[in-house]
Every structure is written in C-alpha cells, then in structure tokens.
N, C-alpha and C positions, 0 to 999 in steps of 0.2 A: 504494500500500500504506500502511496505516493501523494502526501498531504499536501505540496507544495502543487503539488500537480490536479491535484483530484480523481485519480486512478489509480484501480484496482487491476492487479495481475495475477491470474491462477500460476497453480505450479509448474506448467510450461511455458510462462511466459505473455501468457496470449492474457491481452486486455478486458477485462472484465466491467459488460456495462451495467451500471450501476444507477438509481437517481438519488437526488438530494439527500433525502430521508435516510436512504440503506446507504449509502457512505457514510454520513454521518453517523447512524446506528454505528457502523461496525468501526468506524474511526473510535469511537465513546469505548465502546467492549476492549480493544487493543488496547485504548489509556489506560485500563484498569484489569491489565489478563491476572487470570484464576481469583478471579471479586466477583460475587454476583451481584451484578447493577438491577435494582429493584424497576417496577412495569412503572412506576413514581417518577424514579429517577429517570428514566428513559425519557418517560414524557415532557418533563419538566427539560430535558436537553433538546427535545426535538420540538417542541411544541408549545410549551410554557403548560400545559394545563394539567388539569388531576386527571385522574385517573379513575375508573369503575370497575365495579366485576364485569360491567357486560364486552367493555373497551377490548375488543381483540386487534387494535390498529397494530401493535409493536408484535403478537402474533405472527399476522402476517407480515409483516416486515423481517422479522425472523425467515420465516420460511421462503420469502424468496431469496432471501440472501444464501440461506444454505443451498437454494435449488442452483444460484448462481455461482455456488464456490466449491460445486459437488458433493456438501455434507450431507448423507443420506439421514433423513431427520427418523430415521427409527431406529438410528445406532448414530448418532453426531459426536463427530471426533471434535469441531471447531468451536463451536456454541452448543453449549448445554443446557438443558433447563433445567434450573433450580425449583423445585417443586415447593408453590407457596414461595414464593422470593422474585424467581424474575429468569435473566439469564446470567451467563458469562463465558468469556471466550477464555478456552484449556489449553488450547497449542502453545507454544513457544512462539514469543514473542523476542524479534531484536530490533531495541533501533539503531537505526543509522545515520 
C-alpha cells in the first residue's frame, strides 16, 4: 500500500482498484495491525457518525476489500473478525 500515492498492490504486483472508503478502511487497519478497530471507531474514521446494530456499511466494506485482496472471508488470513468488537488486520505489516 502506497499512501503517498493512493494504491493498492496485490502480491504480484498488479494494482489493486480500490474507492475512497476501502483505502481508507484498510489504510486505518495497517495503522493499527493485530488491534481490533471497533465498527465505532471505523465509522467515526470514515464517516464521523455512530454506529447501530443494524449498520452493516463497514461489513460490506470489509468484504469487498477481502474479495479485492483475495482473502477468502471463510478462513481470512488478512482481516479478521473480532467477534463482538469489530475487525483487525493479522498479516505483517512493514513500513517503509
């Protein structure tokens, strides 16, 4: 991931498109690897607003980012979900 730039690169290389929201999502999760960022905290980065039980936006937001980064969301190696909490990204993180 390339902040300066706004792109995303899978693990061959190849550019990964992405909009606003799911860069940002997953920009927030890399600040904070192996932390679970509560659905609160997400929104409150993406959006400024609260949050409800019914609010599935960060859900879905999740799930195309895994469908985009090839994390198979019924065994997700990258974003987990913290059950009752939120998410958080497990990989290894470096920056540079």
């Amino acid at each position: 991931m390339d902040l300066l730039a706004n792109e995303v690169n899978d693990v061959n290389g190849e550019k990964v498109n992405m909009t606003g929201n799911e860069f940002q999502l997953l920009a927030s999760l890399l600040a904070h690897p192996n932390r679970a960022l509560t659905r609160q905290e997400i929104l409150d980065i993406l959006f400024s607003r609260s949050w409800s039980p019914s609010d599935r936006s960060i859900d879905v937001l999740i799930a195309k980012i895994r469908r985009k980064l090839g994390d198979d969301p019924r065994q997700p190696h990258l974003i987990k979900s913290i059950r009752g909490v939120g998410y958080k990204f497990t990989a290894k993180v470096e920056f540079i």
